[in-house]
N, C-alpha and C positions, 0 to 999 in steps of 0.2 A: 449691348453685347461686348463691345470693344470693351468697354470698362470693366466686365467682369472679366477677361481674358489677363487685363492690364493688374488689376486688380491680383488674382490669382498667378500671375509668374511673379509680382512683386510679393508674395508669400510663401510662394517656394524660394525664392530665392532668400527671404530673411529668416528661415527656418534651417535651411540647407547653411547659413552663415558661410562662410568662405574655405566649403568643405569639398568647394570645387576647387582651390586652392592648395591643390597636398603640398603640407611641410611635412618632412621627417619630424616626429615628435621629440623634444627637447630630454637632454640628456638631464633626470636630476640628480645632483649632487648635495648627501647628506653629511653634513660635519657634525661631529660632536664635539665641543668644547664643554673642559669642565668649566662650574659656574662657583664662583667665591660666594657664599653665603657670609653674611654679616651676622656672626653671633655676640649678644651683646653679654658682656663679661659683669659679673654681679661685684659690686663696692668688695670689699675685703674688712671684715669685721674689724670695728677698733681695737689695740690690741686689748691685753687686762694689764687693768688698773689693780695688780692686791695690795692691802694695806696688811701690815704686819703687828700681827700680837702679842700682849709683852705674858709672857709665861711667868709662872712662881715657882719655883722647886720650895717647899718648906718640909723642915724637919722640926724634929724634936728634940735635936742637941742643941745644948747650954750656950750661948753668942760669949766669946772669951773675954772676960772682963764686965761683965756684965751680971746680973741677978735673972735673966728672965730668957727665955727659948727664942728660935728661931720664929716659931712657931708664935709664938707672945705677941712678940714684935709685929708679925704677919698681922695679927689681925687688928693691935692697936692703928698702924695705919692706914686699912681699910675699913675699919669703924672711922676713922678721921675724914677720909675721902671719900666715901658714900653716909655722913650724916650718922653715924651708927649702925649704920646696917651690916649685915654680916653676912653674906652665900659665899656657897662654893658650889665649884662645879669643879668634879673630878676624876680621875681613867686614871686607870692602872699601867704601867708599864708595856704590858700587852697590847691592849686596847691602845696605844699610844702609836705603838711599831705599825697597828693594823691602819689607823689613821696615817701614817705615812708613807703606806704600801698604797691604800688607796689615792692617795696624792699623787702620786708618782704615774701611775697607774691613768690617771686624769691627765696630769704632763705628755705622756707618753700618746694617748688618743687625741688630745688638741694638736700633740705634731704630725703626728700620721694624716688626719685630716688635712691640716695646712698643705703636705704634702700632694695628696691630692687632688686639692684645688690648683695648686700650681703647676701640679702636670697639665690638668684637663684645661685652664688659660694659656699654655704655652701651646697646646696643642690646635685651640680654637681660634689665635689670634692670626691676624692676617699677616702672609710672609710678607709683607712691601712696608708693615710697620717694623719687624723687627730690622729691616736690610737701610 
């Protein structure tokens, strides 16, 4: 009997835990710090490499001093440099201006884009690296 007495306060008492013991409950304190995210920044495309076209303006007037056209000439020496072959690829005036609108046009969205991109990295990149 003693032991179930012994027994039974020794379980109220590790149930009760040291609630016989009043603390005033602890004051908690919530901080909010902001937290630096690491955004990792993408390569930057190479720039372009354009290589440059050689153009032919050919006509049909007379080369001065000469017997035979602009035009003559044009093609004896691209029969010489392609083997005898002879194309052409050609646009009109129009068609030429509209090819340089779209150029430009191209120029003008690859910088806008660049742009940006270099807002949105300046923006992303961590203050401790630019300071």
């Amino acid at each position: 009997m003693q032991l179930k007495k012994s027994v039974i306060a020794l379980a109220i008492l590790t149930l009760s835990g040291c609630s016989l013991l009043q603390q005033p409950p602890r004051q908690v304190e919530v901080i909010s710090k902001p937290v630096q995210i690491d955004i990792v920044q993408p390569t930057m495309p190479r720039p372009l490499n354009l290589k440059e076209p050689k153009w032919y303006v050919v006509s049909d007037r007379k080369i001065p001093k000469e017997e035979r056209t602009y035009m003559d000439k044009f093609e004896e020496d691209i029969k010489k440099k392609h083997g005898g072959d002879l194309v052409f690829v050609a646009m009109t005036v129009a068609d030429y201006e509209l090819m340089a609108y779209n150029t430009q046009e191209i120029k003008r969205y690859i910088s806008q884009l660049g742009e940006v991109i270099v807002y949105y990295k300046e923006i992303t990149v961590a203050k401790t690296e630019e300071e």
